[in-house]
N, C-alpha and C positions, 0 to 999 in steps of 0.2 A: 170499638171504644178507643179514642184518645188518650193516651197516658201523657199526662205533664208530669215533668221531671226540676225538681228543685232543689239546689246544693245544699248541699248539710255543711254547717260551718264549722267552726273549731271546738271540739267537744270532748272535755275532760272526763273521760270514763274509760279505763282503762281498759275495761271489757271489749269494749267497742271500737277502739281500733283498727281489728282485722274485718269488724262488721262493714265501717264505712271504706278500709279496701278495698274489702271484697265485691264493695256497689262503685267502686270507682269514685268515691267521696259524693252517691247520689243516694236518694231515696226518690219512690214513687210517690204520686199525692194524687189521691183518688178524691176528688172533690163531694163525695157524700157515698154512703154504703148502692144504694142504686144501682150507681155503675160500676160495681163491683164485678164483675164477671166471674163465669165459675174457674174458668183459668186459674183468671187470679185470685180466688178464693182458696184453689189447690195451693197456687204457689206460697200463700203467708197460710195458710195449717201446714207446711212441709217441714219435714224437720231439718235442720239445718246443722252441718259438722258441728265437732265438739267444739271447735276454735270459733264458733259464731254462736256456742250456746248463751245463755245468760247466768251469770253465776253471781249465785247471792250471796253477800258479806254484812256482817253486823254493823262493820263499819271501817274503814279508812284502814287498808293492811292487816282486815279481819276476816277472812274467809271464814265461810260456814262449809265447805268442801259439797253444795247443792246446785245444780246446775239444772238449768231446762234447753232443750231442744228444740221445741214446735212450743205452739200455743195452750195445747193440750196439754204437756208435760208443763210448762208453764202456771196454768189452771191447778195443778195435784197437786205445783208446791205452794204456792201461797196458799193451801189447806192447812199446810205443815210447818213452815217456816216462822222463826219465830217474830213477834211483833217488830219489834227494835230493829230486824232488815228488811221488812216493809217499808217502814218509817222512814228509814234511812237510804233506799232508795227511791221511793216514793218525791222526799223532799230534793234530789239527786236530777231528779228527770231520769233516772236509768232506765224504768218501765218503757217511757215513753220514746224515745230513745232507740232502745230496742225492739217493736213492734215497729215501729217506722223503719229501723233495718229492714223486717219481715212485707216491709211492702203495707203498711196496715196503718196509715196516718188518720185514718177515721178512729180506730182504736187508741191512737196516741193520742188524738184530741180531747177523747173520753176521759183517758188517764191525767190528762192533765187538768181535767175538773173535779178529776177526786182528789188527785193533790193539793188546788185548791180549794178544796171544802176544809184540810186542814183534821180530817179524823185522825185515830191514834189505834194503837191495839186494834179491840177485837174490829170494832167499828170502821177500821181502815180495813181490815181482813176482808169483811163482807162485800163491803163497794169495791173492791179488787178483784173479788171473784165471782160477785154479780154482773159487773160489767167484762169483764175477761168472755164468761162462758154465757152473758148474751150474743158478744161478740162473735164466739168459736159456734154455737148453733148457727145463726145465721149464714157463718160464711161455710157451715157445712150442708148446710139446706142448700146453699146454691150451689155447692160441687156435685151433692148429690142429683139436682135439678139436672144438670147436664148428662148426667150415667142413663136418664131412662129413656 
């Protein structure tokens, strides 16, 4: 498989940061789930240091002290976390954003069609974690796919 590589440009999240350091200001773009390889399936479910976790805040200098690691740990807290920082990162791009840190811009793109459907509460909770843990089965079918 081919990996195209495409700059990430100037992106005000302050989480994120050390994320696009860390890729050397790159993210991966997998041009549809297909060629996803189980590689790289392992490498975006991996969990990633606390300084590249994703940490959720209510809002603008509002820490909620909740952070996720992998995609998975990701998945447990949008069960939990409350509407108002969904919302508010949701409208942020921060989701999407940071899945694309993870290697995972078919997942960002998802994201960014729940953002725009424009849900709220509970209704933004469910397409977050409908789409999140369609995402996380599948790329663990194909990690798994590789193990037998």
């Amino acid at each position: 498989m081919t990996s195209i590589v495409k700059q990430v440009g100037h992106v005000n999240h302050v989480f994120l940061w050390a994320s696009i350091n860390y890729l050397g200001g790159r993210s991966f773009y997998m041009p549809n789930s297909s060629r996803t390889s189980s590689g790289r399936a392992s490498a975006i479910l991996r969990e990633v240091p606390s300084e590249k976790a994703f940490f959720f805040y209510r809002g603008v200098d509002t820490p909620l002290n909740i952070s996720a690691r992998s995609l998975n740990e990701f998945l447990e807290r949008i069960t939990t976390v409350e509407p108002a920082s969904l919302a508010f990162h949701s409208e942020r791009r921060d989701f999407e954003s940071w899945v694309s840190m993870l290697g995972d811009d078919d997942l960002a793109k998802k994201l960014a069609g729940v953002r725009g459907s424009r849900l709220r509460d509970e209704p933004l909770r469910a397409r977050l974690y409908n789409t999140t843990k369609n995402r996380v089965e599948q790329l663990s079918r194909l990690r798994m796919s590789a193990s037998r």
